[in-house]
DOMARKE-32404 format. One line per 5 residues: number of its first residue (from 1); their letters; for each residue x, y, z of N, C-alpha, C. Coordinates in steps of 0.05 Angstrom, whole numbers, padded with zeros to 5 digits. Layout:
# residues N
NUM = A = X/Y/Z/X/Y/Z/X/Y/Z; ... .
# end
This chain:
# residues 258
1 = XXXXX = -00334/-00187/-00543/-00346/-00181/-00568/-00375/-00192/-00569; -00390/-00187/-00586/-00418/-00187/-00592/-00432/-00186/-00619; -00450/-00188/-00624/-00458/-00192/-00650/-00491/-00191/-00648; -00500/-00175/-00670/-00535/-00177/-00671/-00546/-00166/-00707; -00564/-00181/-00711/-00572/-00173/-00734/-00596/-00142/-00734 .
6 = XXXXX = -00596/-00133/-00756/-00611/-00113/-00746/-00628/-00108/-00778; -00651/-00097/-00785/-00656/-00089/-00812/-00651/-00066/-00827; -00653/-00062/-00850/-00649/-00031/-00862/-00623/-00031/-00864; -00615/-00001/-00873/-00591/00002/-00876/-00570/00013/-00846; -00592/00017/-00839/-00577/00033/-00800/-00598/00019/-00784 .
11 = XXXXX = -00575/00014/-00765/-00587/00003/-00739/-00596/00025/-00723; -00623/00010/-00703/-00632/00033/-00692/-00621/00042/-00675; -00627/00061/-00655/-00611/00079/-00633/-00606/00062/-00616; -00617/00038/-00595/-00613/00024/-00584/-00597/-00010/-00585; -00593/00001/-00617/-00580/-00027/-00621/-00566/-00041/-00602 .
16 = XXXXX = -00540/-00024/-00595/-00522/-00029/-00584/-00520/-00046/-00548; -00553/-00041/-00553/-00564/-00046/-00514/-00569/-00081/-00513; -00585/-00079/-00537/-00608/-00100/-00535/-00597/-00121/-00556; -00611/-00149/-00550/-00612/-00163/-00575/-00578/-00171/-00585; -00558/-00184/-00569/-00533/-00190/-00584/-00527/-00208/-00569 .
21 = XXXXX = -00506/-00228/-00577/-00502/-00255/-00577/-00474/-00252/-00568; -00467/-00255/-00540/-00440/-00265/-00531/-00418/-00268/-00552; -00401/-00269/-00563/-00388/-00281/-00577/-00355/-00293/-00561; -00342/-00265/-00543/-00324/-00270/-00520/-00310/-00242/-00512; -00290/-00241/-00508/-00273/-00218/-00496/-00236/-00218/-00505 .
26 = XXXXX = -00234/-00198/-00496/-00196/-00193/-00505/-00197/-00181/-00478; -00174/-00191/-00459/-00155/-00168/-00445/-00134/-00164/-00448; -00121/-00140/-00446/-00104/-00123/-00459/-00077/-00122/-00428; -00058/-00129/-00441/-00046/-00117/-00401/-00019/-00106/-00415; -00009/-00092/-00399/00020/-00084/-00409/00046/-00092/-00381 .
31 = XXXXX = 00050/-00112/-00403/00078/-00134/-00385/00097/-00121/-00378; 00103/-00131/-00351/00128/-00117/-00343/00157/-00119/-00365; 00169/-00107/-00358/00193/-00104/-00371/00217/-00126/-00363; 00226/-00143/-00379/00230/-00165/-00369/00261/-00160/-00342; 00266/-00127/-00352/00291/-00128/-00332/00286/-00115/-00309 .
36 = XXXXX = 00262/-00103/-00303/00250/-00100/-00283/00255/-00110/-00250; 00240/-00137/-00248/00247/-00161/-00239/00276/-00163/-00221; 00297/-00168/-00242/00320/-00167/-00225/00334/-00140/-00206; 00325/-00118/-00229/00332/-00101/-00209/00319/-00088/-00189; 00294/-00095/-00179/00281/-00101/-00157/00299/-00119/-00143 .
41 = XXXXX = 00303/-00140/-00146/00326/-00156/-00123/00351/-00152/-00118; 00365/-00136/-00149/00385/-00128/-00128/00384/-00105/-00114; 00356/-00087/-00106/00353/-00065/-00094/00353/-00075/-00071; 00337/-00097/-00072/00332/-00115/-00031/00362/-00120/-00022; 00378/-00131/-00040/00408/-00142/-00035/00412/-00123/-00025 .
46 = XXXXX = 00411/-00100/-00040/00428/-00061/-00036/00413/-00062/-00012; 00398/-00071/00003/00388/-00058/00037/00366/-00029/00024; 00365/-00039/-00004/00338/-00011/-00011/00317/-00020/-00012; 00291/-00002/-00004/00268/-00010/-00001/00254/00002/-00019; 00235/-00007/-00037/00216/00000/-00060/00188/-00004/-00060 .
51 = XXXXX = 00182/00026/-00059/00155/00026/-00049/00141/00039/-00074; 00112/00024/-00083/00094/00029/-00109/00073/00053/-00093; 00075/00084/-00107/00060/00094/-00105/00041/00098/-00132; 00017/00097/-00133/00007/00092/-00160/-00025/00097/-00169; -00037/00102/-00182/-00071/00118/-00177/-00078/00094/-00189 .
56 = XXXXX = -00063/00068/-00188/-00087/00037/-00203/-00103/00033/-00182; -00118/00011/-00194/-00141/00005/-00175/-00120/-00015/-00153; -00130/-00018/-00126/-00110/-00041/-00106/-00110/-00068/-00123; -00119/-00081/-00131/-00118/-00106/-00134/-00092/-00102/-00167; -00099/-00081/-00188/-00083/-00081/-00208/-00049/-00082/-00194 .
61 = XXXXX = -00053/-00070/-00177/-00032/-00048/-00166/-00006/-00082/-00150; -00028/-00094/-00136/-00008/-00120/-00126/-00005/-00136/-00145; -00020/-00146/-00166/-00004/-00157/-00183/00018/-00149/-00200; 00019/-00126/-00195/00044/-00124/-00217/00058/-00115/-00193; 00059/-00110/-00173/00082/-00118/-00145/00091/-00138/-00147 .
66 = XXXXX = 00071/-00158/-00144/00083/-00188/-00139/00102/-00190/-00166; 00089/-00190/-00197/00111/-00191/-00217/00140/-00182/-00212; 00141/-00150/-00199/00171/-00144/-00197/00175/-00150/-00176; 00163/-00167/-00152/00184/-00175/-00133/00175/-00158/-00115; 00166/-00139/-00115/00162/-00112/-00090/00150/-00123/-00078 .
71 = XXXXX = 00129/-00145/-00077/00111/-00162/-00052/00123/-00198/-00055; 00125/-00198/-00035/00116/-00229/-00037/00093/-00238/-00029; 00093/-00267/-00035/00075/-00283/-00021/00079/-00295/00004; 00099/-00288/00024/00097/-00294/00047/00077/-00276/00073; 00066/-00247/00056/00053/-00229/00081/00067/-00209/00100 .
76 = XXXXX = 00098/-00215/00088/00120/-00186/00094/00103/-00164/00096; 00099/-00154/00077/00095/-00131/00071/00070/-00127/00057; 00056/-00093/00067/00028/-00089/00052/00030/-00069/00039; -00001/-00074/00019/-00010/-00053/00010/-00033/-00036/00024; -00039/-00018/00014/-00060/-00001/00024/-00070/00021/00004 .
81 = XXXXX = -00098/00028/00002/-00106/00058/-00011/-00099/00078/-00003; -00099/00096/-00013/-00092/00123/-00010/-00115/00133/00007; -00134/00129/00008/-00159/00138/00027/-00153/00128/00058; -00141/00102/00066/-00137/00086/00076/-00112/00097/00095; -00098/00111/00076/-00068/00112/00089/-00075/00138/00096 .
86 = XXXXX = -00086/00162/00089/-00089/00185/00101/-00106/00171/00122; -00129/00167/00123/-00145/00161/00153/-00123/00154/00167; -00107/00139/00162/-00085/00119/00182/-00066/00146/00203; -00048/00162/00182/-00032/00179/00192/-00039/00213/00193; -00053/00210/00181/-00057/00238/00179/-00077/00254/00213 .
91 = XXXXX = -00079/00272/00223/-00091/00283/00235/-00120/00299/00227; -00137/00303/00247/-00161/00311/00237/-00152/00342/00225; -00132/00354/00227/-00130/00380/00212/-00102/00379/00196; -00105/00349/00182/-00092/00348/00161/-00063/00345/00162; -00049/00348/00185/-00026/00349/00192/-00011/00310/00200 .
96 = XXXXX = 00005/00316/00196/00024/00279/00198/00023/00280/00231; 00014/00254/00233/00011/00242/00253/00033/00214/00256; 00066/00228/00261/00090/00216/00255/00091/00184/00273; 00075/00190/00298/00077/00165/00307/00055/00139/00294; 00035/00144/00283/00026/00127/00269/00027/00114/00238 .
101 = XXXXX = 00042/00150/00229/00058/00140/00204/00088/00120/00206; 00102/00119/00232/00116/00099/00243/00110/00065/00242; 00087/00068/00252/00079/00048/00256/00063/00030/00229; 00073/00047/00201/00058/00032/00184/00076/00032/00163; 00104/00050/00162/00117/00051/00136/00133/00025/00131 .
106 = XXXXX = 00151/00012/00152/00161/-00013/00148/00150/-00037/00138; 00130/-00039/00135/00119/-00053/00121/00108/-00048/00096; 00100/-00028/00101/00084/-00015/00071/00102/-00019/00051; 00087/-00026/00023/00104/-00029/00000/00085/-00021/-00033; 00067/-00017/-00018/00050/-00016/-00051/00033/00005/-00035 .
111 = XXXXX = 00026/00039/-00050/-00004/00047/-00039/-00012/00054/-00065; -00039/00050/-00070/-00053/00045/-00087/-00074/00057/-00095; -00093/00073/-00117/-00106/00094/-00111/-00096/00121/-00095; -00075/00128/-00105/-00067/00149/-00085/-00063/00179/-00100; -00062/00198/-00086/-00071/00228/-00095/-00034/00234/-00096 .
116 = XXXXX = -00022/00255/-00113/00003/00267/-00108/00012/00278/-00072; -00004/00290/-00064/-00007/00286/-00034/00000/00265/-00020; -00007/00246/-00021/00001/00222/-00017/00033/00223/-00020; 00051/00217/-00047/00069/00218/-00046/00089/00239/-00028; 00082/00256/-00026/00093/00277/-00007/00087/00274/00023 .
121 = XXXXX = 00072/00259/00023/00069/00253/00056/00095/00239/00066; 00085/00215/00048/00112/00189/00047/00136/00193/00054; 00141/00218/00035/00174/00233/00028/00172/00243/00059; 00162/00258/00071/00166/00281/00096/00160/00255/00118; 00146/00240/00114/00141/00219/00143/00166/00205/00143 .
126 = XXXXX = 00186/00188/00120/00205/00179/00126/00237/00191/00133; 00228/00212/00111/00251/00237/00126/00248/00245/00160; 00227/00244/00172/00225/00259/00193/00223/00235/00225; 00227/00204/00200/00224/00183/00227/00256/00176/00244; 00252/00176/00263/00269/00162/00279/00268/00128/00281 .
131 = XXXXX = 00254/00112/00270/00250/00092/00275/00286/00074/00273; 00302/00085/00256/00331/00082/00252/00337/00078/00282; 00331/00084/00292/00353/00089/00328/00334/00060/00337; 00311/00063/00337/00299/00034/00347/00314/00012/00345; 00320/00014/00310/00329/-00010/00299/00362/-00016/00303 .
136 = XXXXX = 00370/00012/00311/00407/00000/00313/00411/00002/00342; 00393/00007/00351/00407/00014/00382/00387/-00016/00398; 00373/-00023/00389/00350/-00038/00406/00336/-00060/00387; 00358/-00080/00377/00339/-00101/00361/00326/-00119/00368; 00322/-00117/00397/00305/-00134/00410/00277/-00131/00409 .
141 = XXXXX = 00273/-00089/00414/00255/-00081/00411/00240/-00080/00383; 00255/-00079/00361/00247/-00074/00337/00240/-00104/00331; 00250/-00128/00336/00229/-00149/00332/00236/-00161/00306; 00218/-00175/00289/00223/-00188/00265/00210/-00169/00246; 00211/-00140/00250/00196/-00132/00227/00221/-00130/00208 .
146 = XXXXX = 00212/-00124/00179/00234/-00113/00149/00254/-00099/00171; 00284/-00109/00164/00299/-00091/00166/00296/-00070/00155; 00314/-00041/00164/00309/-00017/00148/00341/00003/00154; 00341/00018/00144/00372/00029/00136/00387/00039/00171; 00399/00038/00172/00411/00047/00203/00415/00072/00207 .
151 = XXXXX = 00406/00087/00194/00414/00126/00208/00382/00132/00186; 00390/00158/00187/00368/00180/00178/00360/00160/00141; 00339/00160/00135/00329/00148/00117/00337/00171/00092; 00341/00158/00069/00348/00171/00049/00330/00168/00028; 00317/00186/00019/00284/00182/00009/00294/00183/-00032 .
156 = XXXXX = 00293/00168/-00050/00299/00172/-00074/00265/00176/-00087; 00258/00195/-00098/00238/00197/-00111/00234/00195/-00147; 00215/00178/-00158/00209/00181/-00191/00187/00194/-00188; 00182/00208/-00219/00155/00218/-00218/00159/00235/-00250; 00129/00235/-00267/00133/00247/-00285/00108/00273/-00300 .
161 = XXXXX = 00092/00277/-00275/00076/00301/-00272/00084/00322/-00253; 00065/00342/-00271/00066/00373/-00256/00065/00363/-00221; 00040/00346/-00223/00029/00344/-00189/00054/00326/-00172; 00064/00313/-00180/00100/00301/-00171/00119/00328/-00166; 00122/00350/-00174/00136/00358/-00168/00147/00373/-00140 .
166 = XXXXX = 00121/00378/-00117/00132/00376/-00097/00144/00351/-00088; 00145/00321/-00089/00148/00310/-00080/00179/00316/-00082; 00185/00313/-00112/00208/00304/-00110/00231/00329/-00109; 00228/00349/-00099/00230/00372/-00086/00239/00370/-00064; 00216/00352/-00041/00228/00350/-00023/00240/00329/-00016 .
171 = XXXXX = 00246/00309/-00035/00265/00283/-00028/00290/00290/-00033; 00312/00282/-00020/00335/00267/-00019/00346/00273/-00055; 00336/00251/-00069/00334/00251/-00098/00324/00243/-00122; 00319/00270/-00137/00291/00265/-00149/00299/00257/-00182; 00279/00234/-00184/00289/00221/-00197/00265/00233/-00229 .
176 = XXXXX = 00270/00251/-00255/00248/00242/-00268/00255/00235/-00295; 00236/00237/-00314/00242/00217/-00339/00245/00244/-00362; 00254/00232/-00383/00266/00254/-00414/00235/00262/-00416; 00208/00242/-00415/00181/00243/-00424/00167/00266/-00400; 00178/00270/-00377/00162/00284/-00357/00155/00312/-00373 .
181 = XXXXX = 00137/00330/-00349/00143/00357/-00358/00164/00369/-00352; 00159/00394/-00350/00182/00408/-00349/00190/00420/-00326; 00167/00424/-00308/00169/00428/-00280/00174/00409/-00265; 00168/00380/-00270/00173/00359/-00266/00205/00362/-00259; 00228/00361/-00287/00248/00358/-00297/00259/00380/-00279 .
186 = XXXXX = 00253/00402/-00275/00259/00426/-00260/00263/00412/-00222; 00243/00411/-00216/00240/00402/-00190/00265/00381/-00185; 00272/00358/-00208/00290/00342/-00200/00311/00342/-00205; 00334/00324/-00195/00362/00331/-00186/00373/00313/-00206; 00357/00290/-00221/00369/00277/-00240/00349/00271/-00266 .
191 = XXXXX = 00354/00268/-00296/00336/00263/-00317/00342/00236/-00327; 00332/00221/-00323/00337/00185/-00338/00332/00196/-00372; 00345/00187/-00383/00341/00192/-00408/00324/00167/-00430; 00313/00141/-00410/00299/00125/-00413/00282/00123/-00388; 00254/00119/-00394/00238/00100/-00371/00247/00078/-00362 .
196 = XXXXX = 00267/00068/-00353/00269/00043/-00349/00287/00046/-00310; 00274/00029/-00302/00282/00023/-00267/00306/00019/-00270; 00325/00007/-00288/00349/-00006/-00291/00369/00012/-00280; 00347/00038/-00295/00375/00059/-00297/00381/00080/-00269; 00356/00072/-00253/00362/00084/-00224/00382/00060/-00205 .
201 = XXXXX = 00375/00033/-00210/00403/00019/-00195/00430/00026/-00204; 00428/00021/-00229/00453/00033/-00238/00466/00064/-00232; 00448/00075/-00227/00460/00105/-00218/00472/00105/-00192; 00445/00096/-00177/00457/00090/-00145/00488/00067/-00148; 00494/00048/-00157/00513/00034/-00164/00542/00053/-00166 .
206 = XXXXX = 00538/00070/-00188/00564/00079/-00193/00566/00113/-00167; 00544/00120/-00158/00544/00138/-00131/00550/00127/-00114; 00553/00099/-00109/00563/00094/-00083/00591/00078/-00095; 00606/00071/-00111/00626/00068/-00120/00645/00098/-00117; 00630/00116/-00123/00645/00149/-00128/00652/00155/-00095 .
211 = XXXXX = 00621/00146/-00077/00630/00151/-00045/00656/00129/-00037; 00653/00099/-00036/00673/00092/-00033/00702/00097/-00042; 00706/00106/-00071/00732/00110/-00074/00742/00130/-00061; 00719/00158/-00056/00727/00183/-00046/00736/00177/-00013; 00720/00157/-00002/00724/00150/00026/00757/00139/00034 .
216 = XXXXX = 00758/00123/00014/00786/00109/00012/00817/00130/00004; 00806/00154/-00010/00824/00166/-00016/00837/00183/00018; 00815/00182/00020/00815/00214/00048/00830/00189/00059; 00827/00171/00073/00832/00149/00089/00853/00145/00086; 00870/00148/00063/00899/00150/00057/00914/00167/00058 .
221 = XXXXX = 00904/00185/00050/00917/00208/00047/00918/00217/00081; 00898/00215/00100/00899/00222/00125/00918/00208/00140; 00924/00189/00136/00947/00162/00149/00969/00173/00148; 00973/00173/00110/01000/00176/00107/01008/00209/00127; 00992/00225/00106/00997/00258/00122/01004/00263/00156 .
226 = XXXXX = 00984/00242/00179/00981/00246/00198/01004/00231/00205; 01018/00211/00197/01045/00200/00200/01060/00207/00196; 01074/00220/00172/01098/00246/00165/01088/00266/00180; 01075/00276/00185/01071/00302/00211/01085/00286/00242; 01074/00269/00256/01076/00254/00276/01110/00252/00272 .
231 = XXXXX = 01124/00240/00263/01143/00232/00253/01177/00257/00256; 01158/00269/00228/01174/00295/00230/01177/00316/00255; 01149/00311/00269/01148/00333/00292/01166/00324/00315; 01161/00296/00326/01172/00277/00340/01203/00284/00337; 01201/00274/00316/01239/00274/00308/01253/00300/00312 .
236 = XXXXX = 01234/00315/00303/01247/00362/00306/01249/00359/00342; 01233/00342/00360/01239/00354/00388/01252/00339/00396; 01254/00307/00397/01277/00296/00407/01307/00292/00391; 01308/00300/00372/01332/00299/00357/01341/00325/00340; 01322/00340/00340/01334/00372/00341/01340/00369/00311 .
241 = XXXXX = 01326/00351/00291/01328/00355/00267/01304/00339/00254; 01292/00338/00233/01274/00316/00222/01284/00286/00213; 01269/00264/00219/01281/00240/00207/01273/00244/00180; 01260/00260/00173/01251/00253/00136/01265/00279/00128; 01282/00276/00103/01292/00291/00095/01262/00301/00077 .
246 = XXXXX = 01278/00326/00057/01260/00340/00042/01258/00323/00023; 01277/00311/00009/01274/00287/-00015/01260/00269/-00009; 01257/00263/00015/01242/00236/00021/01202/00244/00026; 01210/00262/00030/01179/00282/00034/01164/00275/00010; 01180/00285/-00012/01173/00288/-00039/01167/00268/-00048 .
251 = XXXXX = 01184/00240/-00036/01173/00222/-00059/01157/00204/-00051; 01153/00213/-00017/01124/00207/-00006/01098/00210/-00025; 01108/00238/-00022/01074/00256/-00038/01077/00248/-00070; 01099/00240/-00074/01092/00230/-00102/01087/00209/-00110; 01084/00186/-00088/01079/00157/-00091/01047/00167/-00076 .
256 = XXX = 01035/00183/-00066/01002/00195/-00057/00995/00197/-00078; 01008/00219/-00098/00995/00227/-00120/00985/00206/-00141; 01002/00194/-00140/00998/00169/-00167/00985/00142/-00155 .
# end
């Protein structure tokens, strides 16, 4: 703020330049969300990696990393510009240059200044890395860098512009908000009905609860089935009759069912 005297009833055209007295300043920030935070950690617990793509300036862009946890202060992991990261991977005719995009995504965690392009690189460079086989077949070779998932990478995308919507198109699963557009909302595979991060752990949470139970079901159902087959077949050739009667069949499959 500032302050200057001036005469008459209107100040002149240049008022505003010349002639004013310090008085101080306001900055304005908009605080993370206080539940933010945790579920950034239990994403690291989950073996998920969370990466800030974002058009702030770099320096806005790591502080509010560091707030949710996405950086530390130990030097894990970087940021980079968007200007920065195309020179890095990209080819002189614009095309991914997969082995140098390799060599920079495990670490990467914040890019900063970055174009929608950008995000779509991301999506197609981690979909298309092998670095997975490095890391499960050869952890000697892979070294102390971030662990990272053991098979083909599963890319989850947010986003809530027109220019997002290839991205999340070609991810895995696209994540957008009730507020996006509509092509936005179109392009993706799921609608948060709040902005809030909470609600993508929680989704992934009860999707992999839905895989586990489904895993567990087959797993049973294959045992029991592949054992009354084994059983019954066995018994029809050396005993010329089945050991399981038909009643007993039944109340097999009815102790499955329930």
């Amino acid at each position: 703020f500032t302050a200057g005297d001036f005469e008459g009833d209107t100040p002149e055209d240049d008022f505003a330049e010349n002639n004013h007295v310090f008085m101080g300043f306001v900055g304005i920030q908009d605080p993370v969300r206080p539940e933010v935070p945790e579920a950034l950690r239990k994403c690291r617990r989950a073996q998920i990696s969370v990466m800030m793509v974002t058009g702030d300036h770099l320096d806005t862009a790591v502080a509010i990393a560091k707030q949710c946890s996405i950086l530390d202060d130990d030097g894990r992991f970087d940021a980079m510009e968007g200007a920065a990261f195309r020179e890095a991977v990209l080819n002189s005719d614009g095309s991914l240059n997969q082995a140098k995009f390799d060599a920079i995504w495990p670490t990467l965690r914040v890019l900063a200044r970055s174009s929608p392009e950008d995000k779509l690189t991301l999506v197609t460079g981690l979909q298309n890395s092998g670095l997975y086989r490095v890391y499960r077949d050869n952890p000697v070779a892979w070294g102390d860098r971030p662990p990272i998932y053991k098979d083909r990478q599963v890319i989850a995308v947010t986003g809530d512009g027109t220019n997002d919507a290839p991205a999340l198109s070609k991810s895995d699963v696209g994540f957008s908000m009730k507020e996006s557009t509509e092509i936005c909302k179109d392009a993706s595979d799921i609608v948060l009905l709040t902005s809030d991060f909470a609600n993508i752990v929680s989704a992934v949470k009860w999707g992999r609860n839905v895989y586990d139970s489904v895993a567990k079901f087959l797993q049973f159902q294959l045992t029991v089935n592949i054992a009354a087959i084994v059983i019954a077949s066995v018994g029809a050739i050396w005993l010329n009759r089945s050991p399981l009667q038909p009643v007993q069949m039944l109340w097999v499959n009815l102790i499955m069912d329930t």
